[in-house]
C-alpha positions as CSV (number, residue, x, y, z in Angstrom):
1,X,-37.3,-9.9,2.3
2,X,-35.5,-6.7,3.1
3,X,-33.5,-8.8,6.0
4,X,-33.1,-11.5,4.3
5,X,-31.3,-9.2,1.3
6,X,-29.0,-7.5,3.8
7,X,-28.1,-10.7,5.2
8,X,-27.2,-12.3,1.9
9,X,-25.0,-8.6,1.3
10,X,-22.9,-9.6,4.6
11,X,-22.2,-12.4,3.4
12,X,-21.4,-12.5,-0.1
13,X,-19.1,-8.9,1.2
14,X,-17.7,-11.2,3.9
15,X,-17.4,-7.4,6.2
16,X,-18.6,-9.6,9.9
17,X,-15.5,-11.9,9.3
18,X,-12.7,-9.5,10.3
19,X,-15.4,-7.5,12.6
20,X,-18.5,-8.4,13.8
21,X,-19.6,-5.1,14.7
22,X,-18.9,-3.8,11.1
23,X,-21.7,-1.3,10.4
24,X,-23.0,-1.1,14.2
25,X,-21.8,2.9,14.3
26,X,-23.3,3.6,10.6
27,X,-26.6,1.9,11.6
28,X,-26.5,4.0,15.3
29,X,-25.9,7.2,13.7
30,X,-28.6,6.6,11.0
31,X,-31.5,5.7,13.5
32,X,-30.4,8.4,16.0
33,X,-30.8,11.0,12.8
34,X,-33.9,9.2,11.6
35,X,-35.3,9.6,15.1
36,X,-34.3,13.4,15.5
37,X,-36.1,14.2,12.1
38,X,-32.9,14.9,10.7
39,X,-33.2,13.7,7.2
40,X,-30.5,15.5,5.5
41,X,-28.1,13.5,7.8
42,X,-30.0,10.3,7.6
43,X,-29.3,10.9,3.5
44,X,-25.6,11.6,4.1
45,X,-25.1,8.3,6.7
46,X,-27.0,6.3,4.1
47,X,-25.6,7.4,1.0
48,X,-22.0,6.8,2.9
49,X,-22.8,3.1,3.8
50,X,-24.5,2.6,0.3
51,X,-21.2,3.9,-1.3
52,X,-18.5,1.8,1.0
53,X,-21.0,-1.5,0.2
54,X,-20.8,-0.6,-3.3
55,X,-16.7,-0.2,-3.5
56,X,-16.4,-3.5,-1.4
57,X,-18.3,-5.2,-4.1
58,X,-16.7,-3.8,-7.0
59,X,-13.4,-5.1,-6.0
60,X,-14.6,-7.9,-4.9
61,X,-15.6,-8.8,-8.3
């Protein structure tokens, strides 16, 4: 379900149609924190991606 919600997010944001790579350093950077333990970090790379996503959708209307 969780997939199937971030795939839908892609594509209504339209981000892998100028760059198919679009999130591949965010989503490294978050599992290499995750896996270190570092969870403060993991918060911070989240809460960035969470807060571009949001802006792309607010002007996207």
């Amino acid at each position: 379900m969780l997939r199937e919600g971030l795939v839908a997010l892609l594509d209504l944001t339209r981000l892998r149609e100028a760059d198919p790579a679009t999130g591949h350093d965010t989503h490294a950077a978050l599992v290499h924190a995750v896996t270190e333990g570092a969870a403060d970090r993991a918060a911070a790379v989240l809460l960035t991606l969470l807060e571009g996503t949001l802006k792309l959708l607010r002007e996207r209307g």
